[in-house]
VMD Tcl script that draws the C-alpha trace (Angstrom):
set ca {
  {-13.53 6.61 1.79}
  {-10.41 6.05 -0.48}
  {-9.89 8.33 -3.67}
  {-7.06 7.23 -6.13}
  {-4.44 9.45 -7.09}
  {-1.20 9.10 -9.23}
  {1.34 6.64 -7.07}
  {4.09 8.81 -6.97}
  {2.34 11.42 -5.85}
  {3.11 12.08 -1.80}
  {-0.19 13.14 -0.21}
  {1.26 14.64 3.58}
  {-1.00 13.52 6.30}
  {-2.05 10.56 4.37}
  {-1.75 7.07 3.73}
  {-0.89 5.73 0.39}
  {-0.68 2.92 -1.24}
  {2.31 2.29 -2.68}
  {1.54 -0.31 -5.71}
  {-1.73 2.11 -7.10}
  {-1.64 4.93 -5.21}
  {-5.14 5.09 -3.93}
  {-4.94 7.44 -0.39}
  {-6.55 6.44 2.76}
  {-8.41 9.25 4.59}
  {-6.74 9.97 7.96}
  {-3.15 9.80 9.04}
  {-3.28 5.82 9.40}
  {-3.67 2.84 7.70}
  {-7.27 1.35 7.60}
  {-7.17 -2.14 9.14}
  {-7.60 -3.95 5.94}
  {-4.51 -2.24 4.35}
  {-1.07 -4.28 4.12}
  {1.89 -3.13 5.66}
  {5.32 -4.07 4.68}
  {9.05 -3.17 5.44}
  {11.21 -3.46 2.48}
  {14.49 -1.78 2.67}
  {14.10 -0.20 5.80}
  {11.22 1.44 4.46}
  {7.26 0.86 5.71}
  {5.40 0.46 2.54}
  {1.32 0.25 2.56}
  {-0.81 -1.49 0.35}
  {-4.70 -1.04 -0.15}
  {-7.04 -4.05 0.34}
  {-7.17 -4.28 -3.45}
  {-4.30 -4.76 -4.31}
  {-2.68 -6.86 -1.42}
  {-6.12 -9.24 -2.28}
  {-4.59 -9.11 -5.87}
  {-1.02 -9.99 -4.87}
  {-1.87 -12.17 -2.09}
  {0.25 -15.37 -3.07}
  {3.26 -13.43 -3.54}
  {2.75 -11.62 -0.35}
  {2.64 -14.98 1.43}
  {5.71 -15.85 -0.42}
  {7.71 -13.27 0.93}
  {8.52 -11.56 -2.12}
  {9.17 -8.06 -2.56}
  {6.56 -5.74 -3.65}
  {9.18 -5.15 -6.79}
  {8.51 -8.41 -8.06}
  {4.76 -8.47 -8.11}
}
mol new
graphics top color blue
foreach p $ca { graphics top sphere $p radius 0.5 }
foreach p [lrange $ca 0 end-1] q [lrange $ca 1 end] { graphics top cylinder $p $q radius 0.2 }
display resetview
C-alpha cells in the first residue's frame, strides 16, 4: 500500500518517490518503482509517475527536465 505525502518531506525507513512524493511501505523499493542515479544520488520513482515520464526516461534525461 502506498500513501502520498508532501515530496520534500523525508519519511526515515521509507521509500519515496522523488517526483510526487508518494512513500512505499517497507525499507525498499517495490519492484515496479524506477530507480535512478543522478548526481551521485539514487533517486526513486513510483510506477505512476515513471509510466507518466516514460519517454523521457528512455531518453536519458534527467528527472529535472521532466
Amino acid at each position: 500500500m502506498v500513501r502520498p505525502v508532501d515530496a520534500a518531506q523525508a519519511v526515515d525507513g521509507h521509500v519515496v518517490c522523488a517526483r510526487c512524493g508518494t512513500v512505499a511501505d517497507g525499507d525498499t523499493a517495490p519492484p515496479t518503482w524506477l530507480c535512478s542515479v543522478e548526481d551521485g544520488r539514487r533517486l526513486h520513482f513510483c510506477d505512476d509517475c515513471a509510466r507518466l515520464h516514460i519517454r523521457a526516461i528512455e531518453s536519458c534525461l534527467d528527472s529535472l527536465w521532466w
